[in-house]
C-alpha positions in Angstrom: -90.0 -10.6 39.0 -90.0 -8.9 36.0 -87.6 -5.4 37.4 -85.1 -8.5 38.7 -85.0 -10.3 35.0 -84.4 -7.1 33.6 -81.8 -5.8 35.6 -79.8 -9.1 35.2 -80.0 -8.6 31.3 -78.3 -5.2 31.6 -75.9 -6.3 33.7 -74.9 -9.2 31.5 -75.3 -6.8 28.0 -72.9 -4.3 29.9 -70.5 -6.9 30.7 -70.6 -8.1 27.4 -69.8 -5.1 26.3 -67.1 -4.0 28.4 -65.3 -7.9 27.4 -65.7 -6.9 23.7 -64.4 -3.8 24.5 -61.6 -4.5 26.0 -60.8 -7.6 23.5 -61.0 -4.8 20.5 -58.7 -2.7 22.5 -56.5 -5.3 23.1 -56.3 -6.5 19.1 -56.1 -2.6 18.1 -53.3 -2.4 19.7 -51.6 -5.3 19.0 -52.4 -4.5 15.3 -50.9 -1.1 16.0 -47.8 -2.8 17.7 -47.2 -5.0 15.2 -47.3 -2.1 12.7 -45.2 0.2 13.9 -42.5 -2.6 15.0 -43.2 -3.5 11.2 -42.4 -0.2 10.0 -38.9 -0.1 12.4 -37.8 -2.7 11.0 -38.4 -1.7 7.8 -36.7 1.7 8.8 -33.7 -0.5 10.2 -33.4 -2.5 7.2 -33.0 0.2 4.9 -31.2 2.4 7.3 -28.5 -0.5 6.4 -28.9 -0.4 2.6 -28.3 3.1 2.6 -25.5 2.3 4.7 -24.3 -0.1 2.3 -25.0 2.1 -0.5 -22.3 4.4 1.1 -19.9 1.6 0.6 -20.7 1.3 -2.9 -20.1 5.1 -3.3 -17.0 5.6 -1.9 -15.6 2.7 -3.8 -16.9 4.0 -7.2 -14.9 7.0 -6.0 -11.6 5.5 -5.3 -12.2 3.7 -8.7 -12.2 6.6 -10.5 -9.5 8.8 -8.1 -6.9 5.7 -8.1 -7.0 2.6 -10.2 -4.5 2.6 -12.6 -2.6 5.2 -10.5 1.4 4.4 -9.6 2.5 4.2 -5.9 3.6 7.7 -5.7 -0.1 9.4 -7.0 -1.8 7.3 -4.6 0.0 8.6 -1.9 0.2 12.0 -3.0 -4.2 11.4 -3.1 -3.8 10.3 0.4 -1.2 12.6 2.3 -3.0 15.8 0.4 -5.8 15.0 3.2 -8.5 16.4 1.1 -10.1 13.0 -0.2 -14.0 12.9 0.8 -14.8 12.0 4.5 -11.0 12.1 5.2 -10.8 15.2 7.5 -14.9 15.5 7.8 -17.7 13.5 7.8 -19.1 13.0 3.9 -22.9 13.4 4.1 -24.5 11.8 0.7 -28.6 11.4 0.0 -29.8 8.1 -0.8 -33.0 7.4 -1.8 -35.2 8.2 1.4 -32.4 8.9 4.0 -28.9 10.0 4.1 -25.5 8.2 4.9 -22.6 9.5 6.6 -18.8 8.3 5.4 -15.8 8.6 8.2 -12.6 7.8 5.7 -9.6 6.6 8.1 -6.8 6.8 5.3 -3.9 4.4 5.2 -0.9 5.0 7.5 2.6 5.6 5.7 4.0 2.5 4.0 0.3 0.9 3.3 -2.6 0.6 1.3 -5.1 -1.1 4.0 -8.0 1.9 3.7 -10.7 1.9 6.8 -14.1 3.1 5.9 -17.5 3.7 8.4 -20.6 4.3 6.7 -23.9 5.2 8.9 -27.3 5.2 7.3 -30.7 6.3 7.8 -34.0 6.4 6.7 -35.8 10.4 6.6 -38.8 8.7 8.0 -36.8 7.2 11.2 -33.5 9.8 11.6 -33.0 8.4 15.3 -32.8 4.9 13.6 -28.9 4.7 12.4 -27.3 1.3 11.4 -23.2 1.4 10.9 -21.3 -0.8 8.5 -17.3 -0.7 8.5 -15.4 -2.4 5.9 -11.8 -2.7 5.0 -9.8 -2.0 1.8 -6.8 -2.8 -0.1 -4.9 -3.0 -2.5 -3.4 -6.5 -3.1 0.3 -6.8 -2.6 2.3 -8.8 -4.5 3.6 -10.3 -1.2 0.2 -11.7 -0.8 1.2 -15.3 -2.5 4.2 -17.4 -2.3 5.5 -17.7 -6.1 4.6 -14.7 -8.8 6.6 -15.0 -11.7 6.4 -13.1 -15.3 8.0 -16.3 -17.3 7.5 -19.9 -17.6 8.0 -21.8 -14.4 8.8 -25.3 -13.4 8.3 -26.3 -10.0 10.1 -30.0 -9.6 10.2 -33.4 -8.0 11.1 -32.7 -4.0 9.7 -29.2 -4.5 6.4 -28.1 -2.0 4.7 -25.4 -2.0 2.5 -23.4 1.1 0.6 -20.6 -0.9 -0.7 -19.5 -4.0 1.4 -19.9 -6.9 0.6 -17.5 -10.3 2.7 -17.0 -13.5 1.6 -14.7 -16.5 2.7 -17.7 -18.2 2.5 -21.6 -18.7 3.3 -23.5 -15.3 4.6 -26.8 -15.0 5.0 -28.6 -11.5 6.2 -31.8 -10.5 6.2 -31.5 -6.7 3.0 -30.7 -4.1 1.1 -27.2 -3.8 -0.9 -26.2 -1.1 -2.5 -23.7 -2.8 -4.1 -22.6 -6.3 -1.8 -22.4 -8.7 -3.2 -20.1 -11.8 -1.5 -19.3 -14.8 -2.6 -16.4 -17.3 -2.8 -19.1 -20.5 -4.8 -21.6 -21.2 -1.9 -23.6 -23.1 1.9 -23.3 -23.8 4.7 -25.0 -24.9 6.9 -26.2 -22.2 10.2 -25.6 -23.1 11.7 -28.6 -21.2 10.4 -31.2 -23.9 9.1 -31.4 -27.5 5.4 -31.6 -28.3 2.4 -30.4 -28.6 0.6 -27.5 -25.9 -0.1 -28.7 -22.8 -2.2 -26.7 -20.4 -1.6 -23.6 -18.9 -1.1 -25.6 -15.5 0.1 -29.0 -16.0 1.9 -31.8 -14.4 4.5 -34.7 -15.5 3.9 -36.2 -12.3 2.5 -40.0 -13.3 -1.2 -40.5 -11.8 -1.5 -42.7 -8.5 -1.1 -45.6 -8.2 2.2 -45.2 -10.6 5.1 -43.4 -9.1 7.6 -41.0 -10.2 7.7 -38.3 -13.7 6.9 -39.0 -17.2 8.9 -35.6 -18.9 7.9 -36.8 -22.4 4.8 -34.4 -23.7 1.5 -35.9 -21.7 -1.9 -36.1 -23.8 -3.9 -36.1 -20.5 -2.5 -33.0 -19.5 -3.2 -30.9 -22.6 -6.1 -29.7 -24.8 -8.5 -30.9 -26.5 -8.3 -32.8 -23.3 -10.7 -32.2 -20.3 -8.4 -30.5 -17.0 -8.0 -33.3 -14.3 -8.0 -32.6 -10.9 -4.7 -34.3 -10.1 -5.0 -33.3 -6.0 -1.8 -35.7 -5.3 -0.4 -32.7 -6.9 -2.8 -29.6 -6.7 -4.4 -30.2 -3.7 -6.6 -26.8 -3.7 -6.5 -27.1 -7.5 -5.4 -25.2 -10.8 -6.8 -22.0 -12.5 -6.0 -20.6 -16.3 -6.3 -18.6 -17.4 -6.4 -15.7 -15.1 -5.3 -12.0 -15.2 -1.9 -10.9 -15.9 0.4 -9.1 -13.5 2.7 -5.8 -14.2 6.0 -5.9 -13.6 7.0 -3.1 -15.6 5.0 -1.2 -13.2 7.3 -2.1 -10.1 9.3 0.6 -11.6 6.5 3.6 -9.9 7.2 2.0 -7.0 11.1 1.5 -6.8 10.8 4.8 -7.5 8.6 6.3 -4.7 10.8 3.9 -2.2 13.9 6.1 -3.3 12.1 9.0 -2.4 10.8 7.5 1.2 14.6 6.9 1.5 15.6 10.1 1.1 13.3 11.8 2.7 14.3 10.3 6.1 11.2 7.5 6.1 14.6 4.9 6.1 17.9 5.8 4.6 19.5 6.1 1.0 23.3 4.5 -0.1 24.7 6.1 -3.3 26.4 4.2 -6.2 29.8 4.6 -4.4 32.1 1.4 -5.1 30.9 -2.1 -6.2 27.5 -2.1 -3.5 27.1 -2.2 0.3 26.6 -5.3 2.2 24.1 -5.0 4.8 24.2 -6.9 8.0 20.7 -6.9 9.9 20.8 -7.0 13.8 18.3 -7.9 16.4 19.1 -4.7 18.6 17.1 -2.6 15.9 20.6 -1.6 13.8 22.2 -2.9 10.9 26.0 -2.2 10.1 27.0 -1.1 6.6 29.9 -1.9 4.8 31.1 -0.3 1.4 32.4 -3.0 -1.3 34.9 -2.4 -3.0 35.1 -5.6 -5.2 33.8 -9.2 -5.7 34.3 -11.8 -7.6 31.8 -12.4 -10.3 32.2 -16.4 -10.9 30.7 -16.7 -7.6 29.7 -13.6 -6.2 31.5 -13.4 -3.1 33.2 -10.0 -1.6 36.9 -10.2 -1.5 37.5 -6.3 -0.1 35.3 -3.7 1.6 36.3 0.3 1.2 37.6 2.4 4.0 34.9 4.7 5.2 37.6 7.7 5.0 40.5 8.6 2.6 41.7 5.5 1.0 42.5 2.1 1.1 40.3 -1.7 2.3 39.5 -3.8 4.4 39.7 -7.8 4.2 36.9 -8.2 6.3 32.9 -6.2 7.0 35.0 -4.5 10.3 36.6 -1.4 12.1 37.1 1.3 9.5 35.5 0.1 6.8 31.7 -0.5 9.0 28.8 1.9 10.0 25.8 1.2 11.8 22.7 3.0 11.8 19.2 2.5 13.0 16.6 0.6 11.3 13.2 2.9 10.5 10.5 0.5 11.6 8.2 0.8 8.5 11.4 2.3 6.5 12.9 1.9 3.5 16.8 0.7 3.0 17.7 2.1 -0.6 20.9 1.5 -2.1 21.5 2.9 -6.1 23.7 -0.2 -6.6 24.0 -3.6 -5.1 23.6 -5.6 -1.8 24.4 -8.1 0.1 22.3 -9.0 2.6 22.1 -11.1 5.6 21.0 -11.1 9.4 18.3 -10.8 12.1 15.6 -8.3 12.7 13.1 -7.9 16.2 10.1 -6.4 15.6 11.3 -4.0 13.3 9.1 -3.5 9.5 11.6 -2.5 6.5 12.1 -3.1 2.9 15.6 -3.3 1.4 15.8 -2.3 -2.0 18.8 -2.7 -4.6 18.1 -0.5 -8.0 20.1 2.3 -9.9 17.5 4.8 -11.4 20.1 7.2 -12.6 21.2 5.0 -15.7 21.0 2.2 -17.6 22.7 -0.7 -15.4 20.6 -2.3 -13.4 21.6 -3.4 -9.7 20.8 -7.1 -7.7 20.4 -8.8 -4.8 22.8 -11.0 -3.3 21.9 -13.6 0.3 24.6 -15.9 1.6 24.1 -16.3 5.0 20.2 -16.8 6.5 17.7 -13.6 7.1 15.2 -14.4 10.1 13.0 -12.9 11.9 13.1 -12.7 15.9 9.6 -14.0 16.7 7.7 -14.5 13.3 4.5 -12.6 13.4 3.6 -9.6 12.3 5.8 -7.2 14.1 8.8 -8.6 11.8 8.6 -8.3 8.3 11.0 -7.7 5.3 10.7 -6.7 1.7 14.1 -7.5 -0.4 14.0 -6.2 -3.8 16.7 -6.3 -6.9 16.2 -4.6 -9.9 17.7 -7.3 -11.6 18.1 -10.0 -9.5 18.1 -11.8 -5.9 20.8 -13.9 -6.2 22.3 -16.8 -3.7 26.0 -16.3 -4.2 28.2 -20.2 -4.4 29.4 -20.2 -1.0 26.0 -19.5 0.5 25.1 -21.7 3.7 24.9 -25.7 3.3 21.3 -25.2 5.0 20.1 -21.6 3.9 17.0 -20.1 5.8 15.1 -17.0 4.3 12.6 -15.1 6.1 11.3 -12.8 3.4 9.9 -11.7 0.5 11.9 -11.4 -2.4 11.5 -9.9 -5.8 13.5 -9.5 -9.2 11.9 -6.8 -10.7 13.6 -7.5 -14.0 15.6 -11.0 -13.6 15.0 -13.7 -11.1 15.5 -14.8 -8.0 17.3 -18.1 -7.9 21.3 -19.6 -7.9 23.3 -19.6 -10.8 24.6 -22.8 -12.2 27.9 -22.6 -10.0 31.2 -25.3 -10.4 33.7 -25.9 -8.4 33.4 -26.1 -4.4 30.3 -25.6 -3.0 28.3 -25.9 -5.9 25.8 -28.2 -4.9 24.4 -27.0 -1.1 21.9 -29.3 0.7 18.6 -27.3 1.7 17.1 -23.7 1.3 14.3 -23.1 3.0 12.3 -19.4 1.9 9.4 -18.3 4.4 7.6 -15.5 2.9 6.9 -15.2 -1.0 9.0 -15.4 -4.4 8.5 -13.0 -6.7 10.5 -13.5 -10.2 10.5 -11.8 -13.8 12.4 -14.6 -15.3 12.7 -18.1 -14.4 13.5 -18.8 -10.8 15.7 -21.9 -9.8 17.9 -23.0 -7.3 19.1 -26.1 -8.6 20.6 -27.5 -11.7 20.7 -30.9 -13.5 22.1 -32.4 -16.9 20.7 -33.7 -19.5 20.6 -37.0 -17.6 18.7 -35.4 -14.7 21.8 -35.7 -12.4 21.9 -33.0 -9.5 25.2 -31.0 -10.6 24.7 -27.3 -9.0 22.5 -25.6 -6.6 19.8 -27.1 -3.6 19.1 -30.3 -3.6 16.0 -29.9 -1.4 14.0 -26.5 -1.6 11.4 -25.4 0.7 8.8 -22.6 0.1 6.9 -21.8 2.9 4.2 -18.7 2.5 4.4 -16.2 5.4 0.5 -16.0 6.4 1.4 -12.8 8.1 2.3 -11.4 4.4 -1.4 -11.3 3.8 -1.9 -8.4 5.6 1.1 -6.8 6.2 3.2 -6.8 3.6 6.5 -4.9 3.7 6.3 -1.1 3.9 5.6 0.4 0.7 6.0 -3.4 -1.1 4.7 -3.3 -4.7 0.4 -3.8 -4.8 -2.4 -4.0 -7.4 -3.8 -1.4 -9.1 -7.1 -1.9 -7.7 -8.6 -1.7 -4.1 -10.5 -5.1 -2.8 -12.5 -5.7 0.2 -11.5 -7.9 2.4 -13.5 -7.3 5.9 -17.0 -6.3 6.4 -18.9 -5.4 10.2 -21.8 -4.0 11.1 -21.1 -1.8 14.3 
């Protein structure tokens, strides 16, 4: 009896045992799980820290290799192919691991930089985490209105993008978009008074209708900023940073260059200008002026492409065509007129003498459009001076583009006569404008008397990221796209 009680007793200590063994087991090596998946993802997460931290590197190196550089030294940094991780791999250490930096540079005519760091930890090599990211640098395409001088934006005007002058800003019609100005106060020109904010408005506050253009207490300091979003619907900003437009001059520059060295084509300072006419079959035909008249800035005789004599009319011996450069450059060292249709073809038409003193515009009478209206199709129109619409320019006048006066505006002069006062013109793309841009004019009564009497500006989304080829940009490169691979 005894042998049988004490046989069961070892039985039940062994199984005893062998449970508590296998329950220690079991929590060692969940413990020891747990810890080493602990530890992974500790290797993973600072695998992508040091990824990131090769982010941060390369962009402290493009700070110091090209802010504050011109157009032409940052594509000299780029094309030389010897910037880090641009023809092999940049291998930087980090703490405890090492991150890897693949540079894909940008292609001709843009500033969009493409950058893939991989990271790792020493402890975990075989652990790698990738970010990519994408870089910039702003172009001045990117909003709908940049101007250099006081603006006024009025009744029947509205806005689709951001709006930005370097100083004070007064609008009367509806934005879409921030609208920033580089002072905090001004005096608007249009009225007597005090300041006024940087960003104001003499549209009278809801429920009241219609403009009060007497100075406006409410709209000036010591007052507090009102939202107004009847009239800024994403709001107002001042001030904000100033933009260069002396430094435009770097990059009319390097466009000549691009021109002449086959990446588009270059037109001398022969006769008054060329006109240019823009066509969908991926050519444009070239006339010569010979004259215009400058009360309304209309040709009135082309020049004979051989020996001498004109033409009446853009035709037969006085026209050329050539091929648009997609991505190209049109660069004529005197003025142009413009007009036409372009199918997914990139260019930027540029008006600017560089060889002396007088400087050279812009001039649109007849619409430029694009085929499809997407990325594929995008023009740059730049005047040294200005971008003009001539006095017979279309009743309804459609602009797909973005213009720039570099050291004028862009706008309509007060015209008389016949056709002086037009119905609609209608701009999708972006405005940019030294001096004061306008299209219509009124007298001291506020009659209509010249110009549109209903203007549309409509920002080109597609501007945002591809802006015309070689298109003025900041001096600083942004990012705007992050991924982890």
């Amino acid at each position: 009896m005894r042998s049988v009680r004490k046989g069961s007793a070892i039985a039940y200590a062994l199984m005893v045992t062998a449970t508590a063994a296998i329950l220690l087991t079991s929590i060692v090596g969940f413990v020891v799980s747990q810890l080493q998946y602990s530890m992974k993802q500790h290797d993973r997460e600072e695998a992508l820290q040091i990824a990131e931290a090769g982010i941060h590197f390369y962009k402290w190196y493009l700070a110091h290799q090209l802010d504050g550089r011109t157009a032409s030294q940052v594509q000299a940094f780029w094309s030389g192919g010897t910037a880090l991780g641009q023809s092999s791999a940049y291998v930087g250490t980090y703490s405890n691991g090492q991150y890897s930096i693949v540079v894909t540079p940008p292609a001709t005519g843009s500033t969009i930089v493409y950058i893939t760091s991989s990271g790792h930890t020493t402890s975990n090599p075989g652990l790698e985490r990738t970010i990519k990211v994408r870089l910039r640098r702003p172009s001045w395409s990117e909003s709908a209105v940049v101007a250099n001088d006081f603006m006024r934006f009025g009744a029947g005007t509205e806005v689709y993008g951001k709006i930005h002058s370097n100083s004070g800003i007064r609008f009367d019609g509806v934005a879409h978009n921030l609208v920033s100005s580089s002072v905090d106060q001004y005096n608007d020109p249009d009225h007597t008074g005090s300041n006024e904010f940087g960003v104001h408005t003499h549209v009278n506050v809801p429920p009241a209708t219609g403009i009060n253009s007497a100075y406006r207490a409410a709209e000036a300091p010591p007052s507090a900023v009102p939202s107004r979003t009847d009239v800024f619907e994403a709001g107002r900003q001042f001030p904000v940073a100033t933009v260069d437009f002396n430094g435009i001059l770097g990059d009319l520059s390097l466009m000549k260059s691009e021109a002449q060295a086959g990446r588009g084509r270059y037109f001398d300072n022969t006769g008054q200008g060329r006109r240019i006419i823009l066509k969908s079959n991926g050519t444009y035909d070239v006339c010569t002026v010979n004259s215009f008249v400058a009360s309304t800035n209309e040709i009135n005789q082309y020049r004979r492409n051989s020996g001498s004599g004109t033409c009446g009319t853009c035709s037969g011996a006085c026209l050329s065509n050539y091929p648009i450069i997609d991505n190209g450059v049109i660069f004529v060292e005197n003025n142009i007129w413009i007009e036409g249709t372009i199918d997914t073809k990139k260019i930027s038409v540029v008006a600017a003498n560089l060889t002396s003193a007088s400087v050279k515009s812009v001039y649109i009478s007849r619409d430029i459009r694009y085929a499809h209206a997407n990325c594929s199709e995008i023009i740059g129109i730049i005047g040294q001076q200005d971008v003009e619409i001539t006095r017979d320019s279309n009743n309804f006048l459609t602009i797909d583009a973005a213009l720039m006066a570099q050291s004028g505006r862009v706008g309509r002069s007060n015209y008389t006569g016949i056709n002086a006062i037009r119905n609609t013109i209608t701009i999708n793309g972006a405005l940019v404008s030294n001096q004061r841009y306008g299209f219509a004019w009124a007298d001291s009564m506020g009659n209509h008397v010249s110009g549109y009497q209903n203007r549309n500006l409509y920002y080109d989304n597609n501007l945002l990221y591809c802006p015309p080829p070689y298109f003025p940009t900041g001096t600083n490169y942004l990012v705007d796209l992050w991924e982890e691979l």
